[in-house]
VOGU-3710 file (C-alpha; in Angstrom, 3 decimals, decimal comma):
1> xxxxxxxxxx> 3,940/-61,673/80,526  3,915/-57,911/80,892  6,387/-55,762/79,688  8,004/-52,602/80,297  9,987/-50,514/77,962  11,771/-47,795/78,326  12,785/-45,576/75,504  13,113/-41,687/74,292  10,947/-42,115/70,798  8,205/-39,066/71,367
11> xxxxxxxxxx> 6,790/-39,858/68,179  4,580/-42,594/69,833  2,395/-39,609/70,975  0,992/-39,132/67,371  -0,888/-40,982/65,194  2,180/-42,274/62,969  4,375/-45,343/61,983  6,001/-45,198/65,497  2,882/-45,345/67,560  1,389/-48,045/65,220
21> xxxxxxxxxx> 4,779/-50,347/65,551  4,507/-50,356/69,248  0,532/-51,426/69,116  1,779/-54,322/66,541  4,625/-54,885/69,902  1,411/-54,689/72,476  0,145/-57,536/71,071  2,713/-59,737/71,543  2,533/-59,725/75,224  -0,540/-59,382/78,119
31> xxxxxxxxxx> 1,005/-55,780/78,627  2,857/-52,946/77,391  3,994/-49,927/79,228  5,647/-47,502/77,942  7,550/-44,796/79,835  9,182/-41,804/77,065  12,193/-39,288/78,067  9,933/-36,290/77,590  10,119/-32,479/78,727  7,072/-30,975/80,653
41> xxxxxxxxxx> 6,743/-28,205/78,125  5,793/-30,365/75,372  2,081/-31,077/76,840  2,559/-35,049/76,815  -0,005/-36,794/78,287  -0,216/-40,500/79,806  -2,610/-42,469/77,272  -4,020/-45,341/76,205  -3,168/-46,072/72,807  -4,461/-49,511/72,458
51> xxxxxxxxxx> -6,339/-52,636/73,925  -2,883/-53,444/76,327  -1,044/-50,698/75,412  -0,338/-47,795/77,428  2,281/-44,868/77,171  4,145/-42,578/79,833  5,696/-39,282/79,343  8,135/-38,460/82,274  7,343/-34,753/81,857  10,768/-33,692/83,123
61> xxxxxxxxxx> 11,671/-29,941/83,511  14,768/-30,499/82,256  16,807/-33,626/80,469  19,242/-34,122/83,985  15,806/-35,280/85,878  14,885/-38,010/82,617  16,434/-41,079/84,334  14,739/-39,885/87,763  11,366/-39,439/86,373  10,704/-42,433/84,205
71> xxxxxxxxxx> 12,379/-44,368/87,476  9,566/-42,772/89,806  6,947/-43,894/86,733  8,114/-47,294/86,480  8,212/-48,266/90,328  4,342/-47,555/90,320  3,639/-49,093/87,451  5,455/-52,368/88,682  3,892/-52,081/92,036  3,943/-55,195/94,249
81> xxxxxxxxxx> 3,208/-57,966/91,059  5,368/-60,511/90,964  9,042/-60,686/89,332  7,948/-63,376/87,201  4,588/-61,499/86,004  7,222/-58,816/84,365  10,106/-57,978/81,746  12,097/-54,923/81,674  13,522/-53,602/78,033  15,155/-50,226/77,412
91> xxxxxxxxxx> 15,778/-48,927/73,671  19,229/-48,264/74,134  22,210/-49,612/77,045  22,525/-45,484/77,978  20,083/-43,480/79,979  17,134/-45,859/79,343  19,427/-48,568/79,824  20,401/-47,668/83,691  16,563/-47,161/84,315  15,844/-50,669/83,287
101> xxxxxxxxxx> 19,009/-51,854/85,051  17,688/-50,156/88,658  14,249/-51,272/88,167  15,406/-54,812/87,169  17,438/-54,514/90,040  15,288/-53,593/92,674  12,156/-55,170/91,423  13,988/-58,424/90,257  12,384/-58,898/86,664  14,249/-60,364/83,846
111> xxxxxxxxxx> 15,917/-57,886/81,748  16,660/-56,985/78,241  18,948/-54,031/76,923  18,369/-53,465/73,293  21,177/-51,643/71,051  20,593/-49,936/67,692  24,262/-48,553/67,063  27,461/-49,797/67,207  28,401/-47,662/70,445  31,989/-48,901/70,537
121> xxxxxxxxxx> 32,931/-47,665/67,388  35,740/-44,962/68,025  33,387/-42,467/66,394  30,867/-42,812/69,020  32,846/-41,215/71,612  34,263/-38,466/69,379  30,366/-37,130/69,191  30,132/-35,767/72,819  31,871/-35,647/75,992  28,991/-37,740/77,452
131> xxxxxxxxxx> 29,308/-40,911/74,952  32,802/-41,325/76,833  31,178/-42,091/79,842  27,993/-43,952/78,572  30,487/-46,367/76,611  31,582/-48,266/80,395  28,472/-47,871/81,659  26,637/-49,674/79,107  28,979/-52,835/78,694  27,994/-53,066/82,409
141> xxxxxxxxxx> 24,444/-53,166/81,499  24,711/-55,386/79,084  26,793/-57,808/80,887  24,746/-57,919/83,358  21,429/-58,653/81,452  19,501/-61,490/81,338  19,190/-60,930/76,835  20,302/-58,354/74,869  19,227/-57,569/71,258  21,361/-55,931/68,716
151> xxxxxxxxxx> 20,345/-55,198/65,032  23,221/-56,401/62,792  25,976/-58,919/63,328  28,542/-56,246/63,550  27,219/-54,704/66,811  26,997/-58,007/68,089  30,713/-58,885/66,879  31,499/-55,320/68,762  30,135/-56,545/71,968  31,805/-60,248/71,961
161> xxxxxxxxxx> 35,187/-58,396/71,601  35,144/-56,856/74,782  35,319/-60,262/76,317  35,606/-63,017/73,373  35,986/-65,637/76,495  32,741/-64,937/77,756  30,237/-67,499/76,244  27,475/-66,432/78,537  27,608/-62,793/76,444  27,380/-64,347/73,477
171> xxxxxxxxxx> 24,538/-67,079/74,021  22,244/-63,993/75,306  22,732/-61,914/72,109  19,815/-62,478/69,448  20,393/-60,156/66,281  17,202/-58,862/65,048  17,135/-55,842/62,375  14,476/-53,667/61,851  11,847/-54,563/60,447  11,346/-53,592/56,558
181> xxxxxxxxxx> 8,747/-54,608/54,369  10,789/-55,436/50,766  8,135/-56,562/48,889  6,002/-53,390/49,624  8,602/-51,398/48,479  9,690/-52,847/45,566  5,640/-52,553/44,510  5,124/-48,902/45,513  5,047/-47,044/42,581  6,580/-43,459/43,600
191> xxxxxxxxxx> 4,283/-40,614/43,539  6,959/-38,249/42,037  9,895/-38,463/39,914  13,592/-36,879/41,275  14,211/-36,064/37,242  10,785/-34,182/36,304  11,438/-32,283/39,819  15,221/-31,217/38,812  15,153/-31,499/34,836  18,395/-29,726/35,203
201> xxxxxxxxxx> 20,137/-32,461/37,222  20,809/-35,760/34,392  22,213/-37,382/37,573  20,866/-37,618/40,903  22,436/-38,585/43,899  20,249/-39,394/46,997  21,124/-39,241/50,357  18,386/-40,195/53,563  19,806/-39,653/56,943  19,218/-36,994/59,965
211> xxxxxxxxxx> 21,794/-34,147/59,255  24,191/-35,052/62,530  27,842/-35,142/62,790  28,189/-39,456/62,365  26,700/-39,399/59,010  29,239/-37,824/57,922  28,281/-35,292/55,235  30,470/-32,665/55,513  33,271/-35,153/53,624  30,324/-36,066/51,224
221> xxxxxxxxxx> 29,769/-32,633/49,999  33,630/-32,212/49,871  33,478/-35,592/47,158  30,220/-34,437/45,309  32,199/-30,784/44,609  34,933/-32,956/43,113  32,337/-34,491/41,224  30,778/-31,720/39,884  33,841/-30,564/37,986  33,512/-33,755/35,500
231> xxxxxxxxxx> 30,331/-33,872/35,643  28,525/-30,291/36,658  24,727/-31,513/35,618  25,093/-34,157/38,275  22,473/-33,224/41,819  22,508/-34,350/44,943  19,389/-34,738/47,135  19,479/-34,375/51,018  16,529/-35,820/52,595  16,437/-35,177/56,859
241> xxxxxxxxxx> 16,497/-32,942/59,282  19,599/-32,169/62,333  21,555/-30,191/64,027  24,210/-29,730/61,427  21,786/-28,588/58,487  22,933/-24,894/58,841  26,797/-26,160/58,686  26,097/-27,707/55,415  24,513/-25,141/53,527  27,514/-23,114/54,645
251> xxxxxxxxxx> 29,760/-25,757/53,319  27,632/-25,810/49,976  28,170/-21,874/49,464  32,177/-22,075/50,170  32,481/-24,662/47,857  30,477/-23,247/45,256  27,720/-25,907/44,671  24,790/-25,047/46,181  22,809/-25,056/43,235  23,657/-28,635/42,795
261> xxxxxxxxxx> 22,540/-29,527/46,353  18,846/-29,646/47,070  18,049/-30,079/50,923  14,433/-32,024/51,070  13,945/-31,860/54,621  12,271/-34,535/56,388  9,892/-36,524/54,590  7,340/-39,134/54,778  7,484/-40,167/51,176  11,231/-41,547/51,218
271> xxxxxxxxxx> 9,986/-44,767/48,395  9,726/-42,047/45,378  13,271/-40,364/46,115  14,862/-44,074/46,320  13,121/-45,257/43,126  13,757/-41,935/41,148  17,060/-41,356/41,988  20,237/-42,721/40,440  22,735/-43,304/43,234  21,899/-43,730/46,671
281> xxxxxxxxxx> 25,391/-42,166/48,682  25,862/-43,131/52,698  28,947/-41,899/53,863  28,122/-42,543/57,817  30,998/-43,267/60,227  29,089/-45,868/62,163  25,218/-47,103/61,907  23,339/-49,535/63,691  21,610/-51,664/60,999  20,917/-48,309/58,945
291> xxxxxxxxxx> 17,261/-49,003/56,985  18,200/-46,498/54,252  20,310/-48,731/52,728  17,840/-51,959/53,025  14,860/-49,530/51,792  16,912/-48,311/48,466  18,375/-52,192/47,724  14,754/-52,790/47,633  13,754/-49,625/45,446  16,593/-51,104/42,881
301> xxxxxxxxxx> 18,530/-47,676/43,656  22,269/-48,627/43,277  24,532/-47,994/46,146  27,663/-46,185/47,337  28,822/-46,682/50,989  31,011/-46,996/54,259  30,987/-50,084/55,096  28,262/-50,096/58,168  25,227/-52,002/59,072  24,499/-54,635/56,608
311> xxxxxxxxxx> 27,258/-54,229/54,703  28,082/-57,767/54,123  25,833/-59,088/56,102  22,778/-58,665/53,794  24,871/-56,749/50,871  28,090/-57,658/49,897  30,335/-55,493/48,611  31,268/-55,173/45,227  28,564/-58,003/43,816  25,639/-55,947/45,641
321> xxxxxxxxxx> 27,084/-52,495/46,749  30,323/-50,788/46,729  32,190/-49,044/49,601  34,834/-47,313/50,726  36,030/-46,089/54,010  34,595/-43,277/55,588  37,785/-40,869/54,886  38,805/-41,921/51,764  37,754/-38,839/49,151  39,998/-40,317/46,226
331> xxxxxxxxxx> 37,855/-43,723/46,064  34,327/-42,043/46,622  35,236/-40,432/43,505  36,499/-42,878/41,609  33,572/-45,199/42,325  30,729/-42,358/41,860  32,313/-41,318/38,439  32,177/-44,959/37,286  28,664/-45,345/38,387  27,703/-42,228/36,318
341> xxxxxxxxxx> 29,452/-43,537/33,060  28,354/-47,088/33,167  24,723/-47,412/33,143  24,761/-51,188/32,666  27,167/-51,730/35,608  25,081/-49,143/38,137  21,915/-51,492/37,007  23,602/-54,722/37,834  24,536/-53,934/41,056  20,611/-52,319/42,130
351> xxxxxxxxxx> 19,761/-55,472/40,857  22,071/-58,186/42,690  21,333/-55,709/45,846  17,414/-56,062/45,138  17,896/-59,792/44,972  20,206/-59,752/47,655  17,835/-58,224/50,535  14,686/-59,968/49,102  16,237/-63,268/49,895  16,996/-62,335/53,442
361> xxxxxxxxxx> 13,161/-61,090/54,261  11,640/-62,056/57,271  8,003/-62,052/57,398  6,204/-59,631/59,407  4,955/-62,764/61,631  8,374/-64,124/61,773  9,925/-60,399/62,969  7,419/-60,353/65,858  7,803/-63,864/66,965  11,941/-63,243/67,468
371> xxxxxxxx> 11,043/-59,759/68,824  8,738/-61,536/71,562  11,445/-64,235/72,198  14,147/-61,538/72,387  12,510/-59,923/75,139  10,660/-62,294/77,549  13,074/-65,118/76,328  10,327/-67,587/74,824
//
């Protein structure tokens, strides 16, 4: 079976984790082709990047001529084969998603609509004008696939809801997480140490996330000054990059704590920050399966959150994690002052959460085989 997927992930064009998980996905079938939402001024170029795997910028002048592009890109690339020699997958049920709809469509190949966040959370459409109309559109495309894959059993809860009479929406929905290799983790010894780094900081909170309006961390900065006036020797570490990174160093100066707030920037190393620091903090609106919070349960880094993604699913709360919701202040600082006094109860819970995700590892084998099935359907 051949496959084609379309997606918006540029980062398959260099030589990193991305590129090297879709090879691992080229394998799995006789072909992969991958067409990429791209501008024209970045340079792309159409490649080769393994045996069977091949990948397609649509070099667009601007983002308003993505869909049209990668649709002129995958009509040659399906050419006159046969329905059955194909499958059709888009990374999201949005832009990519009505691509692989009209090819599907006109080409009739099975298809599969993947989704990585929980699009019908009310926060979704508060983030742009756009997500208002992408919300209809995508049930449509998902309805009207032949699979869909979602990454936690919340999304997948989500969809069922918009028609919980509809068993044919249900029996097409596989829930597959991202992939996340536990036991490498938890063996990694970091290359750094958050203390030696910040000897001024005899607390560090950690947070991992791209710097955008859903995660949320204006209201986390608002908690952590609250903090700070108990306990002013307490840091917090910002690891990512986004659009609201000015807005938060702002934020920091009015409330007096930048010096308590260290902004990391992206970074490849993410293991040593989870196993150094003391807390990990999420205080996201919505996520899809959110990895963060799987990759520090596996770095024994105790953890604060919203309940999202695998919050009990993988972790429950209070035995593996606590939470609170996303706009209550009073019990984010309740709960991060009692993790700070009570060493003994911060270690039991990075330990039940350790235990916790290590029981519900997949094997790499095992991931691929349900990816495979997920798509092409055997």
């Amino acid at each position: 079976m051949k496959v084609l997927s379309i997606g918006t992930d540029r980062n398959i064009f260099k030589e990193d984790e991305a590129r090297g998980r879709q090879t691992e996905y080229g394998r799995l079938f006789d072909e992969l082709h991958i067409i990429v939402f791209s501008r024209r001024k970045l340079g792309l170029k159409a490649q080769k990047i393994s045996e069977n795997t091949w990948i397609y910028p649509t070099g667009s002048l601007s983002r308003l001529t993505y869909v049209y592009g990668a649709k002129k890109i995958g009509e040659k690339i399906l050419g006159n084969d046969r329905k059955s020699d194909w499958a059709i997958t888009s990374q999201d049920p949005f832009e990519t998603g009505l691509v692989a709809s009209h090819l599907s469509l006109i080409s009739g190949t099975r298809l599969n609509i993947q989704v990585h966040t929980n699009f019908l959370d009310e926060h979704f459409k508060r983030l742009s004008f756009l997500n208002r109309f992408r919300v209809p559109q995508a049930i449509r495309f998902i309805e009207n696939a032949n699979s869909v894959r979602v990454v936690s059993e919340q999304i997948k809860n989500s969809l069922i809801s918009i028609n919980p009479k509809s068993k044919n929406l249900s029996s097409k929905i596989s829930v597959l997480p991202m992939f996340t290799d536990i036991e490498k983790i938890y063996q990694t010894e970091p290359q750094f140490d958050l203390h030696r780094k910040y000897p001024e900081f005899n607390f560090i909170i950690l947070s991992v996330a791209r710097l955008e309006y859903e995660k949320n961390f204006s209201f986390g900065l608002k908690v952590f000054s609250r903090i700070l006036k108990k306990f002013p020797k307490v840091g917090y570490v910002i690891v990512g990059e986004g659009r609201e990174k000015i807005k938060l160093e702002k934020l920091a100066k009015r409330l007096d704590i930048e010096s308590n707030i260290k902004f990391e920037g992206h970074q490849e190393d993410t293991i040593s920050y989870y196993k150094t620091a003391d807390l990990y903090l999420n205080t996201s609106f919505f996520e899809g399966y959110s990895r963060s919070l799987i990759e520090s349960a596996a770095a024994r880094c105790s953890i604060l959150s919203t309940r999202v993604g695998p919050i009990d699913e993988v972790l429950i709360t209070e035995k593996d994690v606590l939470t609170c919701s996303s706009s209550d202040e009073d019990c984010f600082v309740e709960k991060i002052e009692r993790l700070i006094s009570d060493d003994n109860f911060r270690q039991s819970l990075s330990k039940n959460a350790f235990e916790a995700v290590k029981n519900k590892a997949i094997s790499k084998e095992e991931y691929l085989d349900r990816y495979r099935k997920a798509i092409i359907g055997y």
